[in-house]
Each structure stands twice: as C-alpha cells, then as structure tokens.
C-alpha positions as CSV (number, residue, x, y, z in Angstrom):
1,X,0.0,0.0,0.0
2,X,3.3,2.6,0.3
3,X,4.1,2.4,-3.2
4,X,0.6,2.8,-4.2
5,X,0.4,5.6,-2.1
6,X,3.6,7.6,-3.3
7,X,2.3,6.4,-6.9
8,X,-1.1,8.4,-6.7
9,X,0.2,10.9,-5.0
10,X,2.7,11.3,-8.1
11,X,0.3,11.0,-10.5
12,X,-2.0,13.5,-8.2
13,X,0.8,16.4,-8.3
14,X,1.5,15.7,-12.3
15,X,-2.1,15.9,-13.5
16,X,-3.0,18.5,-11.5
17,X,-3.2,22.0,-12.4
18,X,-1.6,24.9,-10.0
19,X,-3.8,27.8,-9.5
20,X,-2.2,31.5,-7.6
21,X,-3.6,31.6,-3.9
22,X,-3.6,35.4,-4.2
23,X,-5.6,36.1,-7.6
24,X,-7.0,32.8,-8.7
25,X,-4.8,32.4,-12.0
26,X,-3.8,29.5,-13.4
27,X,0.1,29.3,-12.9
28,X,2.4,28.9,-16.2
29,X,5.5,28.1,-16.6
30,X,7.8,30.5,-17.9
31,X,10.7,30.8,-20.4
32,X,13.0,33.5,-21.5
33,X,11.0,34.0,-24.5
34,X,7.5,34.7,-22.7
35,X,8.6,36.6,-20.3
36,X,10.4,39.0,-23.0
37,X,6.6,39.0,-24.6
38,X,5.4,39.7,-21.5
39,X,7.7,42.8,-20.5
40,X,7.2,44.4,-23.9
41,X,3.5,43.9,-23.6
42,X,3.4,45.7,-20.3
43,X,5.8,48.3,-20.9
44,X,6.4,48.6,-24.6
45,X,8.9,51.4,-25.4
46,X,9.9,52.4,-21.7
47,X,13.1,52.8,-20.6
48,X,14.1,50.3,-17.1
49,X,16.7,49.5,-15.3
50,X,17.9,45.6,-14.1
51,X,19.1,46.1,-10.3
52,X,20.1,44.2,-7.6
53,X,20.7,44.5,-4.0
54,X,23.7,44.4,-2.1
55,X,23.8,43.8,1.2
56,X,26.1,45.6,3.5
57,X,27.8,43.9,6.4
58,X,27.6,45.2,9.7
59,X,31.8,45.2,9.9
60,X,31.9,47.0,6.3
61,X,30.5,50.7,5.4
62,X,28.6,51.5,2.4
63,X,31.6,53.3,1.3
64,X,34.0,50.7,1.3
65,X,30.6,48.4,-0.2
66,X,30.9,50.9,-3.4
67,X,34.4,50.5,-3.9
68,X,34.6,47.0,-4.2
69,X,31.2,47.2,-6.5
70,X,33.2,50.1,-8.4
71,X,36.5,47.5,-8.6
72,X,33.9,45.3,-10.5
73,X,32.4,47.4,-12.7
74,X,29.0,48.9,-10.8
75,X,29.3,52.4,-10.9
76,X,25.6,53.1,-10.6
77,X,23.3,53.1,-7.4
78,X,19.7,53.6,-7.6
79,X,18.9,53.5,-3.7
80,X,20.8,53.4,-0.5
81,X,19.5,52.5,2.6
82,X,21.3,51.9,5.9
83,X,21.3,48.1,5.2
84,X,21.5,47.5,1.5
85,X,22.1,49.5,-1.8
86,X,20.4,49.1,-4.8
87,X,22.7,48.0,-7.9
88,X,21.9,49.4,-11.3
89,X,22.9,46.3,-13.2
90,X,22.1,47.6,-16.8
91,X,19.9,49.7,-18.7
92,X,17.7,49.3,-21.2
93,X,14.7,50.3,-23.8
94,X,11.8,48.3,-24.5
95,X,11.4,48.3,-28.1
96,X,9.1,46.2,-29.4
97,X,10.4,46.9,-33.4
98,X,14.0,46.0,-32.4
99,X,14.8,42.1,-31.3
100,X,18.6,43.1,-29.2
101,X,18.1,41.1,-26.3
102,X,20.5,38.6,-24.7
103,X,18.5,35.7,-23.8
C-alpha cells in the first residue's frame, strides 16, 4: 500500500493544475522567451533599469561596499539604505520593433 500511495500521490501532483492563492490564476511556466513577450506587452517602449541589492555587512561601510562594487564594474546606485544599496545592473529600452536582447 506505500508504493501505491507515493504512486497516486505522483500522478496526483503531475495531473493536476496549479492555480495562484492570491488572484485565482492558473500558474504557467515561464521561459526567457514569454517573459520577454510579457515585459514588452506591459511596458512597450519604456526605458528600465535591471538592479540588484547588495547587502552591506555590519563590519563593512557603504563606502567601502561601493568601492569594491566600483572595482567590479558597478558604478551606478539607484537606492541606498542603511542596510543594502540598490545595484543598477544595466539599462535598457523596451522596443518592441527591435529584437537586441540577450537571452
């Protein structure tokens, strides 16, 4: 009766569909490809920047942070709090005519 068990329960989880908790939506997977369709159909000639947050270490200062983010190349911060600065990664504009984009 175990195997049957973790059987169903396989086949349970595969032929199921997965619906959002929050809105109701029927969950998708993703690729690079729709998710590019997606961004240009929500913002379609805007310009955006990719960030990410760094973390500063309570024996480091933000100063010291920028330097070694500046050593590698990030020159750019978009937000600095007291525990974390915002990384402008690279900029972009969403233009749907043009195909540049590194997926």
């Amino acid at each position: 009766m175990t195997e049957l068990n973790d059987h169903l329960k396989l086949l349970f989880a595969r032929a199921a569909d997965l619906y959002c908790d929050v809105n109701g939506e029927l969950v998708r997977e993703d690729h690079p490809q729709s998710i590019w369709d997606a961004v240009l159909e929500r913002w379609p000639g805007r310009r955006v920047a990719i960030t990410f947050e760094a973390a500063i270490p309570e024996n480091f200062s933000a100063d010291e942070i920028e330097r070694f983010l500046a050593q590698q190349g990030y020159t750019r911060i978009l937000k600095r709090r007291d525990d974390a600065l915002q990384v402008v990664q690279d900029r972009l504009r969403l233009d749907p005519d043009r195909d540049e984009r590194a997926i």
